[in-house]
C-alpha positions, 0 to 999 in steps of 0.5 A: 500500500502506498503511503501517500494515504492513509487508507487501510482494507482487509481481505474481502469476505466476498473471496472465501464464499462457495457458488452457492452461498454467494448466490445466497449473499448476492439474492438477499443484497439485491432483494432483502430483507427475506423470509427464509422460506422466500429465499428458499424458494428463489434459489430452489433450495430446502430448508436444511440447505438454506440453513447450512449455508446462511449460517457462516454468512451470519457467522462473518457478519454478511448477514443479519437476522432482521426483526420483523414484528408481524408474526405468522398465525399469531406465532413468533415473529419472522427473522428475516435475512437481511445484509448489513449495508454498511459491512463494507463502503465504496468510492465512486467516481465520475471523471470529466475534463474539467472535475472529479465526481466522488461518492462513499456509498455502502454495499447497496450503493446508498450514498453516504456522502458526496464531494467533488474536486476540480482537474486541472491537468489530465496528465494520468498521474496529476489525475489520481493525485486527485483521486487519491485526496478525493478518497481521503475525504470522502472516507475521513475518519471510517475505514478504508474503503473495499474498492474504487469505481471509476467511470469516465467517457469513452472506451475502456477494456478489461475493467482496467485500461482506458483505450479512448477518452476525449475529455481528457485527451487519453489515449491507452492508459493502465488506470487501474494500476496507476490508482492500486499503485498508488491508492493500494486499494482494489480499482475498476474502471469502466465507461461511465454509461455502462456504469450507471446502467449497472447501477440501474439494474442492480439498486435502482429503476431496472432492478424488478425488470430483465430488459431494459434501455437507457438513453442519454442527452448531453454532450452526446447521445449514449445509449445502455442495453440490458438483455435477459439481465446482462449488460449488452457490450462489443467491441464498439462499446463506448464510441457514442454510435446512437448518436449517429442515429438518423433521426431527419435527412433534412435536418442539420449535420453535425461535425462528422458530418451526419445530416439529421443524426441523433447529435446533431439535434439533440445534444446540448450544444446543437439546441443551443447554437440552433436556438442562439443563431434563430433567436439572434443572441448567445443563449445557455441550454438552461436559457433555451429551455426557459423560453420554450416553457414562457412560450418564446415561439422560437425557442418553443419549436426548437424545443418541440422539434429537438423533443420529437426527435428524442421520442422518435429515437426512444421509438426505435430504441424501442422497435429494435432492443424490445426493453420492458423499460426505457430511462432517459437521463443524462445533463440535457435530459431536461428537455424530456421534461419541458417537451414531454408532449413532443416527446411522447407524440414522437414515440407514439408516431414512430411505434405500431398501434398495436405495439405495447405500451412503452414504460418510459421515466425520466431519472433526473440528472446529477453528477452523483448519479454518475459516481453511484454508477462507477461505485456499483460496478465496483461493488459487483466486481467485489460481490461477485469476486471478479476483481484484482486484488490491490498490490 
């Protein structure tokens, strides 16, 4: 461990556990607290089995007996299995060019406490001196924590070497040694939308569901899969292809070159350079979204425009992946919400009548959210006992 931090870790627990016991762990993390007999019929397992292999989860502090007071029959009370959250804490960040995104979350990805750091060089090693003193406070005064998640932009391999990353101008960097090295706590890298749909899928709006989308606005237009509850990836994993998504042939081009794509309508910077030369004067995105909502006829088809453009790309989300849920997030994801008409015509003129319902919300976008998603990449690798152990 480096000296540079006062960081200390113990072995994983996760490490000793058998398959199946960890399939036992894993189902009361993901779904408990749990009657003994609910558990038991999840993991199609009997009532001795179940007992036999919770009882060293208990013995090692994993698990817990939670009180619940609603007896069955007017018999004792049930003891359900529960997971203790805070057996183990986690540090999730979300690396842009410009700031360093940090949460503490507990073993269910709660988030404890929050901060950020601003970058002021990209050179790696200035950049995990920014972590490293991002780790220290987030974790002043607990225990060291079990691993550190970090998401950023781009294309990344191996949950470790970061292949592309324009934001920060990279290009093939070893991150994950670079921070263990220097941190000597376990790190896992990963492209921050895969990270946030992990997150998703593990602790939040796609936890109940086996497929399901994300879509996201901003700087780009990015798009996760999950199907039969796993993460959709490729070799192409990280470039931002949806948004060269055609959307219109006669719209504007975008700096590939794309006529009409999905980034040339619909990230921040094309609304507002569409909505600033129409209206004759330099506006903000948050600027353009006002007027739309005051009425400003102008900014308002702008808005209502770039908004059917999102439905009919959500549509075809839609028509192709076949999710039982679509979430729309990201830093321009406000215009789902000021252009939600627009947006739910353009989806419904780009599906079948007969087609399902489409189960679509909007998660509110946050830097923390982003952070939470790197962090719960980094608790999957631990629970799941997938990831390097720190030199």
């Amino acid at each position: 461990m480096s000296s540079d931090t006062d960081q200390a870790t113990t072995p994983s627990p996760w490490r000793t556990l058998s398959p199946t016991a960890r399939r036992v762990a894993l189902e009361v993390l993901l779904h408990g607290p749990l009657a003994r007999t609910e558990l038991a019929q999840r993991l199609e397992l009997s009532t001795p089995s179940l007992t036999r292999l919770s009882k060293p989860l208990l013995d090692m502090g994993l698990l817990r007996e939670s009180e619940d007071t609603a007896a069955r029959n007017g018999g004792r009370p049930l003891q359900p299995l529960d997971l203790d959250p805070d057996v183990q804490h986690f540090v999730g960040v979300k690396l842009t060019g410009s700031h360093a995104h940090g949460v503490l979350t507990d073993l269910r990805a709660g988030i404890k406490t929050a901060m950020d750091l601003p970058l002021h060089e990209h050179a790696p090693d200035r950049v995990v001196d920014a972590l490293t003193a991002l780790v220290t406070r987030l974790t002043a005064g607990r225990a060291g924590p079990a691993a550190i998640g970090v998401g950023l932009g781009g294309v990344v391999r191996d949950n470790a070497h970061v292949l592309r990353a324009p934001f920060l101008n990279w290009g093939a960097v070893d991150l994950a040694d670079l921070i263990e090295q220097q941190i000597g706590i376990p790190a896992v890298i990963s492209n921050d939308l895969d990270a946030l749909t992990e997150a998703e899928r593990w602790f939040g709006a796609g936890r109940d569901v086996d497929d399901f989308a994300v879509v996201t606005i901003g700087a780009g237009v990015g798009l996760g899969v999950v199907v039969h509850d796993a993460l959709v990836t490729g070799p192409d994993s990280g470039l931002g292809l949806l948004g060269h998504f055609p959307l219109d042939p006669l719209g504007p081009a975008c700096p590939e070159g794309h006529r009409g794509c999905s980034n040339a309508l619909l990230t921040t910077d094309a609304i507002r350079v569409h909505a600033s030369l129409a209206l004759g004067r330099a506006l903000t995105y948050d600027e353009v979204l006002d007027l739309a909502a005051d009425g400003d006829p102008a900014a308002d088809q702008i808005i209502g425009n770039s908004a059917h453009a999102l439905g009919a790309l959500v549509a075809a989300v839609a028509n192709i992946v076949q999710p039982r849920r679509i979430i729309l997030t990201g830093e321009g994801i406000r215009l789902a919400v000021v252009g939600r008409e627009r947006l739910d015509a353009g989806i419904a003129s780009n599906r079948l009548p007969e087609a399902s319902p489409l189960d679509v919300s909007v998660l509110e976008d946050d830097p923390t959210i982003w952070a939470r998603g790197a962090a719960a990449v980094a608790i999957q690798e631990t629970v799941l006992a997938r990831g390097r152990q720190a030199s």
